[in-house]
C-alpha positions as a Markdown table, in Angstrom:
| # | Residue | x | y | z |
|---|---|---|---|---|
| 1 | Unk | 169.3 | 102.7 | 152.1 |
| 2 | Unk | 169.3 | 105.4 | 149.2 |
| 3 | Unk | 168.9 | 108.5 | 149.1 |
| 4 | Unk | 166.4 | 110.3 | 146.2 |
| 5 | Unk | 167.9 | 113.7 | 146.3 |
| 6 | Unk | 171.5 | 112.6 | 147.0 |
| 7 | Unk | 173.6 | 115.7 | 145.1 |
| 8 | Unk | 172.0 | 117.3 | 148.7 |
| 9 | Unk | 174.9 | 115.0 | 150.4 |
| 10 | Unk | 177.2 | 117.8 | 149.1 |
| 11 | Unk | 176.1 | 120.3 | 151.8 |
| 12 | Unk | 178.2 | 117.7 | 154.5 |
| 13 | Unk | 181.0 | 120.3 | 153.0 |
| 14 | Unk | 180.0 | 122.8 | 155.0 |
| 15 | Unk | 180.0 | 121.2 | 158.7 |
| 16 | Unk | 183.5 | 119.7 | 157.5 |
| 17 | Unk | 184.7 | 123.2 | 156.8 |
| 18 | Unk | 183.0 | 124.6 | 159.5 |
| 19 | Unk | 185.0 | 122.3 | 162.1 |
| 20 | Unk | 187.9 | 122.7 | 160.3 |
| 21 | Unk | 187.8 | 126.3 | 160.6 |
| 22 | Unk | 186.9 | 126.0 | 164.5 |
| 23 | Unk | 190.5 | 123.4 | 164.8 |
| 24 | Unk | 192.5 | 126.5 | 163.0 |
| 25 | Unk | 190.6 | 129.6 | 165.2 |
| 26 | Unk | 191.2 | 127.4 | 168.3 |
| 27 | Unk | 194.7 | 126.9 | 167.4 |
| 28 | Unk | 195.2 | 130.6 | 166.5 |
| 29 | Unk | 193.6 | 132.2 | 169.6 |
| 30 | Unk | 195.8 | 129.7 | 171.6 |
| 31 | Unk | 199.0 | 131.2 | 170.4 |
| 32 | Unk | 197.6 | 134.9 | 170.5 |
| 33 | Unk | 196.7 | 134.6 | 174.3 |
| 34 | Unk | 200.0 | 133.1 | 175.2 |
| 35 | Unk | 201.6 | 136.0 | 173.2 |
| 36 | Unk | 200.0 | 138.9 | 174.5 |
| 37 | Unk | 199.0 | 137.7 | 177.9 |
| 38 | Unk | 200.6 | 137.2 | 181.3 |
| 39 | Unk | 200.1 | 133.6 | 181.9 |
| 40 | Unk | 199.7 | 134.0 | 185.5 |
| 41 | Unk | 197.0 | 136.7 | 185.2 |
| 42 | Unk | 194.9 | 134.8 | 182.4 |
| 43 | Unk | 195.2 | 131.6 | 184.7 |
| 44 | Unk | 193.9 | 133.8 | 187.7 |
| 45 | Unk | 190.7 | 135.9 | 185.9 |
| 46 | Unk | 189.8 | 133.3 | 183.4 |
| 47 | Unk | 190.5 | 129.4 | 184.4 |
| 48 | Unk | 191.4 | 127.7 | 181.3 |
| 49 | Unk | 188.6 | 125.5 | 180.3 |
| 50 | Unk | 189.4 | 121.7 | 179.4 |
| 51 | Unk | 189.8 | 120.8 | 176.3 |
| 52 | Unk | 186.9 | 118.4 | 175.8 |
| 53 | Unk | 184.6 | 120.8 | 177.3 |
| 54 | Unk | 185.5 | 123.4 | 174.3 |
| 55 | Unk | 185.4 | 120.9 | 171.7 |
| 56 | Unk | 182.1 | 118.9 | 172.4 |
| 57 | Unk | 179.7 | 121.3 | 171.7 |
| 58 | Unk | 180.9 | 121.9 | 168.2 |
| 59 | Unk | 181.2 | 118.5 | 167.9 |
| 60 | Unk | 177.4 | 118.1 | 168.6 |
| 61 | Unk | 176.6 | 121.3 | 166.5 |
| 62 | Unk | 178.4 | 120.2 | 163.4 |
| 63 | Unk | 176.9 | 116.7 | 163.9 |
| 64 | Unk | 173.5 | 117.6 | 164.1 |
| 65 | Unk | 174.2 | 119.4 | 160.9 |
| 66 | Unk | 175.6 | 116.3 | 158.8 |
| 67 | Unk | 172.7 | 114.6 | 159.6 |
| 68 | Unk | 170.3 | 117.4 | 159.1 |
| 69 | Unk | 171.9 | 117.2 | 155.7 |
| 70 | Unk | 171.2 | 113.1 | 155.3 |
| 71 | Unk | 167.8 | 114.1 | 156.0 |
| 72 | Unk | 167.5 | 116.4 | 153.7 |
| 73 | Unk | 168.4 | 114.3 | 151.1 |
| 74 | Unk | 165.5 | 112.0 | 151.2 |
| 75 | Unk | 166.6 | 109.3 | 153.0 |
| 76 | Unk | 164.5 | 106.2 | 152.0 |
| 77 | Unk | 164.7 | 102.1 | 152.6 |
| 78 | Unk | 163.2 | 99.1 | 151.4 |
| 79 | Unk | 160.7 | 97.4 | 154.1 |
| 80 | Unk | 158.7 | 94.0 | 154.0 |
| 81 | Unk | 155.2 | 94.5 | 154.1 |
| 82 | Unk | 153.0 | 91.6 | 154.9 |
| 83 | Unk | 150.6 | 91.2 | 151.9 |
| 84 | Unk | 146.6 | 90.8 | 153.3 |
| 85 | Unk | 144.8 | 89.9 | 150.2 |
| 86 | Unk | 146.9 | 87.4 | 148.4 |
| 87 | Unk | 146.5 | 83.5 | 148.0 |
| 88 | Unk | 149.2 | 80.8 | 148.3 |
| 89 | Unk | 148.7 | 77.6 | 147.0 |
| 90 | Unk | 150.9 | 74.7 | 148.6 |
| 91 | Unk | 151.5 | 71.9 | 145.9 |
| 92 | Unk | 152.8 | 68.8 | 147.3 |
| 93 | Unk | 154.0 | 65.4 | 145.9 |
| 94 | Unk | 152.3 | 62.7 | 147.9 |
| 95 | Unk | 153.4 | 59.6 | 145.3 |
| 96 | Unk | 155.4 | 56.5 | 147.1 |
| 97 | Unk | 158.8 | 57.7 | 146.0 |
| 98 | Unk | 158.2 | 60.5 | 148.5 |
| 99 | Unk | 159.0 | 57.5 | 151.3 |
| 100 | Unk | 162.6 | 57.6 | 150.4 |
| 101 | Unk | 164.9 | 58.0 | 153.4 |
| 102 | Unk | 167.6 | 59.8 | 151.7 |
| 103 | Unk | 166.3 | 62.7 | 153.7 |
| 104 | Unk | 165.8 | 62.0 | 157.3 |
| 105 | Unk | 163.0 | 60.0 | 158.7 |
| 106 | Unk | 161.8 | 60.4 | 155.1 |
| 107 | Unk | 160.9 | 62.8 | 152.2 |
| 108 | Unk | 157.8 | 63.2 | 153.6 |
| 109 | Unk | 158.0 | 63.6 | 156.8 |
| 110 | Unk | 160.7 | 66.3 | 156.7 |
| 111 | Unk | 158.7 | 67.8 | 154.0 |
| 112 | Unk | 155.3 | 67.8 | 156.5 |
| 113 | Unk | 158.1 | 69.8 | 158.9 |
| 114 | Unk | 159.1 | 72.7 | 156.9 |
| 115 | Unk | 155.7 | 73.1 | 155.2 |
| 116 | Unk | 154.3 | 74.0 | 159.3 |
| 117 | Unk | 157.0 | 75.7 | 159.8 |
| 118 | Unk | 156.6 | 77.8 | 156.0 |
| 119 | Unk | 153.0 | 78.4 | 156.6 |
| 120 | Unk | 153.2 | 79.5 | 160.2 |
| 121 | Unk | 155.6 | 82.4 | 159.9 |
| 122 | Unk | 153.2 | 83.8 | 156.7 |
| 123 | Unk | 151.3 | 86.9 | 157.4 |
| 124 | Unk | 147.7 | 86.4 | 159.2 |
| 125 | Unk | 146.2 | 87.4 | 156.7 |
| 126 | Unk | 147.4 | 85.5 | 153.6 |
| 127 | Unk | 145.2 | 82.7 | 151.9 |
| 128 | Unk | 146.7 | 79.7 | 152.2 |
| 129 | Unk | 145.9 | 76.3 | 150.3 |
| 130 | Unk | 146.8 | 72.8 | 150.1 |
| 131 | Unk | 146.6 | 70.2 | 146.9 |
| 132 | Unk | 148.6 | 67.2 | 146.7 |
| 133 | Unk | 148.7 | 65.0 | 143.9 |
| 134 | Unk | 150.2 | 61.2 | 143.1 |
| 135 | Unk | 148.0 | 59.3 | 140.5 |
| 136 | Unk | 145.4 | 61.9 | 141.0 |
| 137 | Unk | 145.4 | 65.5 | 142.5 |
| 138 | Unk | 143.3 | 66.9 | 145.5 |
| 139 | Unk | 142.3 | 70.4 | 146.7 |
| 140 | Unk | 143.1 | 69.8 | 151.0 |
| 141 | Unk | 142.3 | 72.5 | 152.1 |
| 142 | Unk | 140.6 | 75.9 | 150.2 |
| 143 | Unk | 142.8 | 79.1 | 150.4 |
| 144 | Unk | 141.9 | 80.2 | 153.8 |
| 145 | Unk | 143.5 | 82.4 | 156.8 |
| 146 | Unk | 142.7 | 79.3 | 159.2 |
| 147 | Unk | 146.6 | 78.1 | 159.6 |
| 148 | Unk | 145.2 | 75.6 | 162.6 |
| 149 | Unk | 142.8 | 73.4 | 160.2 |
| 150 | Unk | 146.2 | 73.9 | 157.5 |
| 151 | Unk | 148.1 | 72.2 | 159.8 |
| 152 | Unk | 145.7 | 69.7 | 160.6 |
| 153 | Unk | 145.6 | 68.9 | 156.4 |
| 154 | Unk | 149.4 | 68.9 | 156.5 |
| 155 | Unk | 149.7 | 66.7 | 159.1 |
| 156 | Unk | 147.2 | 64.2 | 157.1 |
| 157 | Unk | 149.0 | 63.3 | 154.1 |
| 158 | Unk | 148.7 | 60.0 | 152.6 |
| 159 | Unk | 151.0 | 58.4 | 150.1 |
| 160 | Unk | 149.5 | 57.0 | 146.5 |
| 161 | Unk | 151.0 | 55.7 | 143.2 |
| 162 | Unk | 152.2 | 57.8 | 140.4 |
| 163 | Unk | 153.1 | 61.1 | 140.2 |
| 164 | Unk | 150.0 | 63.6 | 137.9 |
| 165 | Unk | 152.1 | 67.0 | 138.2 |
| 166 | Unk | 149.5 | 68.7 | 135.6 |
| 167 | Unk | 146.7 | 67.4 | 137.8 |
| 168 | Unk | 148.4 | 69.0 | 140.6 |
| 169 | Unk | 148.9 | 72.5 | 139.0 |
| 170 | Unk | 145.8 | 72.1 | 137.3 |
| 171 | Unk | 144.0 | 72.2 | 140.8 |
| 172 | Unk | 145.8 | 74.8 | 142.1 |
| 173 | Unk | 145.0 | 76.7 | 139.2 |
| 174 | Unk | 141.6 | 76.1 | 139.3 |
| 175 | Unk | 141.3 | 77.5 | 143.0 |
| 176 | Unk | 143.5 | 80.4 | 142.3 |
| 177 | Unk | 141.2 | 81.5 | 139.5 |
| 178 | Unk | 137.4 | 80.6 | 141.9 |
| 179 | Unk | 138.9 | 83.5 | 144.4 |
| 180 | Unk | 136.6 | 86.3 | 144.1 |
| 181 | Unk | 137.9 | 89.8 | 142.5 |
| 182 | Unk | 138.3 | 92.9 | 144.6 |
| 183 | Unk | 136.1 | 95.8 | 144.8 |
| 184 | Unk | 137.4 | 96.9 | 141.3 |
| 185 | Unk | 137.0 | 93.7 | 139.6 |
| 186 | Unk | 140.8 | 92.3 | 139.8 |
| 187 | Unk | 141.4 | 88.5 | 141.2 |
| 188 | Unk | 144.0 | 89.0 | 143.9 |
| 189 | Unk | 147.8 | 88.2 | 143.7 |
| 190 | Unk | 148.9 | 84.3 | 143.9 |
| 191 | Unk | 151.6 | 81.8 | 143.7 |
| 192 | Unk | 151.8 | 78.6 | 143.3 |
| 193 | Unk | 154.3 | 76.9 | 145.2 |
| 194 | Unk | 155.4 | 72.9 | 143.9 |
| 195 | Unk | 157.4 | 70.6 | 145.5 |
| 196 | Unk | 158.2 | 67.4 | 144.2 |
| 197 | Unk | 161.1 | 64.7 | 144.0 |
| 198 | Unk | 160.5 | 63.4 | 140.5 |
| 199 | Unk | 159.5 | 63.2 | 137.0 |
| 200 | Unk | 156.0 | 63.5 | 136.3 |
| 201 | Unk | 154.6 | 59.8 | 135.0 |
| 202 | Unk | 151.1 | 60.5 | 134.5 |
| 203 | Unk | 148.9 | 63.0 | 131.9 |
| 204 | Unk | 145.6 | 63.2 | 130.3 |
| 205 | Unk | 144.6 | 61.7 | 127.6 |
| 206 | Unk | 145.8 | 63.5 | 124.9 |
| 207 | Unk | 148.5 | 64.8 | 126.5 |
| 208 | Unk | 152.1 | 63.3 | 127.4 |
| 209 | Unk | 152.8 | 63.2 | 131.5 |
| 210 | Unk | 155.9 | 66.5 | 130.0 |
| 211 | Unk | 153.1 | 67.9 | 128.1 |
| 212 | Unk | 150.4 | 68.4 | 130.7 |
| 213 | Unk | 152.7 | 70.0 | 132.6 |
| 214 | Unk | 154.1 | 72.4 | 130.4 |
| 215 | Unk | 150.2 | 73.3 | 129.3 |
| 216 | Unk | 149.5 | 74.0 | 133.3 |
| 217 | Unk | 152.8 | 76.4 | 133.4 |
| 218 | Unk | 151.7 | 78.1 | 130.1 |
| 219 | Unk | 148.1 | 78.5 | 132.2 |
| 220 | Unk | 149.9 | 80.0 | 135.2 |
| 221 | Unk | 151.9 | 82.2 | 132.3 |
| 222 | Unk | 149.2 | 83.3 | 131.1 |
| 223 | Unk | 147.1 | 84.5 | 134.3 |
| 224 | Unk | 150.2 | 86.0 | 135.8 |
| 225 | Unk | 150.7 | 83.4 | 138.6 |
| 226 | Unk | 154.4 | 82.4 | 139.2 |
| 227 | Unk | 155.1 | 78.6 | 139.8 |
| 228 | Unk | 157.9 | 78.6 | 142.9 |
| 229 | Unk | 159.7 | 74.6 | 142.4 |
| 230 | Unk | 161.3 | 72.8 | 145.2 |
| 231 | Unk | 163.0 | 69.6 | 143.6 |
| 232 | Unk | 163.2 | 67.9 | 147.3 |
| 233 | Unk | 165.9 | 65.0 | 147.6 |
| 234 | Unk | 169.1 | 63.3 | 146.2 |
| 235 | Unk | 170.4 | 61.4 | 143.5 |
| 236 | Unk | 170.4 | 58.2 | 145.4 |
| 237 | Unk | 166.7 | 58.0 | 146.9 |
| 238 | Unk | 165.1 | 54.7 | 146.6 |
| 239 | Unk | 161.9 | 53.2 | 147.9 |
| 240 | Unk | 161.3 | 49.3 | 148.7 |
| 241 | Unk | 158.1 | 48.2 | 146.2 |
| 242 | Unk | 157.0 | 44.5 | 146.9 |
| 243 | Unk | 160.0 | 43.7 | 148.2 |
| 244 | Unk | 162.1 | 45.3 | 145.2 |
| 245 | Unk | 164.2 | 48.7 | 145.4 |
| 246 | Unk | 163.6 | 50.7 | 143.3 |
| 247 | Unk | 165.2 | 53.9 | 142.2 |
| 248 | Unk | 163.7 | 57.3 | 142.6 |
| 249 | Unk | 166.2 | 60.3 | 142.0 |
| 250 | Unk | 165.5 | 63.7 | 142.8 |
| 251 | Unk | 164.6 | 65.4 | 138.8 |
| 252 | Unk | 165.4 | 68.9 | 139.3 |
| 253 | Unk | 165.5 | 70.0 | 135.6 |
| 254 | Unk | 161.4 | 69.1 | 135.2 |
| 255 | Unk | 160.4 | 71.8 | 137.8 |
| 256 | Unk | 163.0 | 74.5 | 137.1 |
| 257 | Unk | 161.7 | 74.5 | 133.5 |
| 258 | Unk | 158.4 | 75.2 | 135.2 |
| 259 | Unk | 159.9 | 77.5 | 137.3 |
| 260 | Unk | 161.4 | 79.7 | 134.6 |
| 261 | Unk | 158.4 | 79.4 | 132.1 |
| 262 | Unk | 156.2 | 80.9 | 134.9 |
| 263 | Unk | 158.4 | 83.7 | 136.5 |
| 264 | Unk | 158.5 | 81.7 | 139.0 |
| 265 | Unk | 162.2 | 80.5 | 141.4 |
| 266 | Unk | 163.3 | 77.4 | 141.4 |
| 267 | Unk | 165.1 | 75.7 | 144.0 |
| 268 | Unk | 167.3 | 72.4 | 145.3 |
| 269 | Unk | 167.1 | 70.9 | 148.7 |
| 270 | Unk | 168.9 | 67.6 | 150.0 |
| 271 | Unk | 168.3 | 67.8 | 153.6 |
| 272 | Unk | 165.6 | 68.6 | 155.8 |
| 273 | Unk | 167.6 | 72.2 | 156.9 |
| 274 | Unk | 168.0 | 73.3 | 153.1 |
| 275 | Unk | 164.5 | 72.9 | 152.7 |
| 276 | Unk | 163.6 | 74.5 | 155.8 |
| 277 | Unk | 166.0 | 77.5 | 154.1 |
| 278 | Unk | 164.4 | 77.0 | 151.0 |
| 279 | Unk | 161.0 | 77.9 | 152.4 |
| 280 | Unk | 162.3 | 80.8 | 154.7 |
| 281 | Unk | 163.4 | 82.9 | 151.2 |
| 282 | Unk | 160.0 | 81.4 | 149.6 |
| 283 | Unk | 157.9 | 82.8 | 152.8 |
| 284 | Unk | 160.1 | 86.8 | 151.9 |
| 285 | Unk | 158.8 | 86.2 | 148.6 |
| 286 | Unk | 155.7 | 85.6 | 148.3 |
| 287 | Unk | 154.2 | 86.5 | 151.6 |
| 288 | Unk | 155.7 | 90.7 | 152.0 |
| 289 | Unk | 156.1 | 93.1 | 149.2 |
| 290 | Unk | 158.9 | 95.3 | 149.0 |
| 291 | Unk | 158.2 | 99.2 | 149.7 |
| 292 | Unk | 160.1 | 102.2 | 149.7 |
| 293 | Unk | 159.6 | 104.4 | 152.4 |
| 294 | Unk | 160.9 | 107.6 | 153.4 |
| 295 | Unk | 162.9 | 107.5 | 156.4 |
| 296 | Unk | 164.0 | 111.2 | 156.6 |
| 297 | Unk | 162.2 | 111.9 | 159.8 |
| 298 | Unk | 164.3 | 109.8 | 161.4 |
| 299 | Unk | 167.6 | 111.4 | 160.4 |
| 300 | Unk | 165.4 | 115.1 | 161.6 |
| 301 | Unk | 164.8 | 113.7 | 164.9 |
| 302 | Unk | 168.7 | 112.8 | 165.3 |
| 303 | Unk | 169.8 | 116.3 | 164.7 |
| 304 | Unk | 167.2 | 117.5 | 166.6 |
| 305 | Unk | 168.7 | 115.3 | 169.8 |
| 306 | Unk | 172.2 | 116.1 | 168.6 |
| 307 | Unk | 171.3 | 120.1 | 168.6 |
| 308 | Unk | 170.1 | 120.2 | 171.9 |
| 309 | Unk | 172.4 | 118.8 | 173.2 |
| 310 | Unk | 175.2 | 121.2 | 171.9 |
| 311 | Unk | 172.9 | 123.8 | 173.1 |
| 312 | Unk | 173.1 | 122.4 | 176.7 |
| 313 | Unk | 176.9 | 121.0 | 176.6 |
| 314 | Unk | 177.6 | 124.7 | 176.3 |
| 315 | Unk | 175.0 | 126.3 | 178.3 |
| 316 | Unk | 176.3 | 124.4 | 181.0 |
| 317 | Unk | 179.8 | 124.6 | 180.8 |
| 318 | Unk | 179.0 | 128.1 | 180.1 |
| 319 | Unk | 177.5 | 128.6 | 183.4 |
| 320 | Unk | 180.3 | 126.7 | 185.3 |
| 321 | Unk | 182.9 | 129.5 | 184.4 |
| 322 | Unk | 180.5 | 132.5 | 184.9 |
């Protein structure tokens, strides 16, 4: 919370001085009717009221007055708002290497897992999509607020050799860019989000397997579209090809260079729950935008309560010695 106005804070002076001056009158009048008074007599035409009785009232007074004052100094705090028109594209890695059981059943499977569990707790009305790419890349499933036939798409995946990266983004791109502009003629917000285990192995024909990538990022650059990276498993993930193991380590550097050419975060995961955590501060990103909002009638609506009660704390007590 923060407060837009906040040299106002410096009227909390007065109810501090305004109790303190209440502790030394109280104080003072004490010793004055002990003084001056018979004790006996003042006991018998004026019963000595409790000491909490006195006190609570100005308590409630001078604490409806501090927070009058936080009120009055504009009072404001950041709140998620779910975004409605925006489009989320879902990237996935389908090649073999995504069989490895480093992570539990297997790459994919835990990855199928957090991706339901990413796109149901997005805003209704987001646009979701799905591409996956091995030796080739696919559009799934257009961006769409249908999370049931999403799920169904998820839940479909298919491994295939190689690993076309570009392709993938490439794809994504393309269905970012075919969503139709607003009322004023803007395309609506996206982001991309990758997850992959490895090192891109395939690219076009002029273009290295590294270089198609990179020309995809400088696309996503370019139309404002940040590229979120997951690199999804360890260093000792292997796969069983023909009856030979081969390798496949997790190649985080790859995607956080997309990551950081685009705007875009990148992230780690080595077990299914770090990539279920991954996803929940992917889903705060790209799914709400931040707002400001003044929160000021809040604080008025305390020291409202807080007045009225003082006024009643003392009516009442008021009316129990009349």
């Amino acid at each position: 919370m923060t407060f837009l106005a906040g040299w106002r804070l410096l009227l909390l002076l007065v109810p501090v001085l305004l109790l303190v001056a209440f502790w030394a009158a109280s104080r003072r009048n004490r010793a004055t009717a002990v003084r001056f008074s018979s004790t006996d007599l003042l006991a018998s035409v004026a019963p000595r009221r409790s000491g909490w009785q006195r006190v609570i009232p100005w308590l409630l007074l001078t604490g409806a007055m501090a927070i009058g004052v936080l009120g009055f100094a504009e009072p404001a705090a950041e709140v998620q708002v779910p975004k409605e028109r925006a489009t989320v594209m879902l990237t996935l890695d389908t090649s073999r290497s995504m069989n490895a059981d480093d992570v539990s059943p297997s790459r994919l499977r835990a990855a199928q897992d957090a991706a339901r569990t990413f796109v149901s707790g997005l805003p209704s009305g987001l646009q979701v999509g799905l591409v996956t790419f091995d030796g080739s890349a696919r559009l799934q499933r257009a961006p769409s607020t249908d999370r049931a036939a999403l799920m169904r798409a998820i839940d479909a995946l298919q491994l295939g050799d190689g690993t076309d990266t570009g392709a993938g983004l490439e794809v994504s791109l393309d269905t970012i860019q075919a969503a139709p502009p607003d009322a004023e003629g803007k395309q609506p917000p996206a982001a991309v989000v990758l997850m992959s285990d490895g090192t891109p192995t395939i690219g076009t024909s002029d273009l290295s397997p590294q270089a198609a990538v990179r020309a995809q990022a400088q696309r996503a650059s370019g139309m404002g579209v940040p590229i979120t990276t997951i690199a999804f498993g360890t260093e000792d993930g292997a796969v069983v090809i023909e009856g030979e193991t081969v390798p496949v380590p997790v190649d985080p550097e790859s995607l956080a260079g997309i990551a950081d050419q685009t705007g875009g975060q990148a992230f780690t995961a080595e077990s299914a729950a770090e990539l279920g955590s991954v996803y929940d501060a992917i889903g705060s990103a790209v799914g709400y935008d931040t707002e400001t909002r003044d929160i000021s009638a809040w604080f008025a609506g305390g020291a409202f309560v807080l007045a009225a009660l003082a006024a009643a704390a003392a009516l009442v007590w008021r009316q129990a010695l009349a």
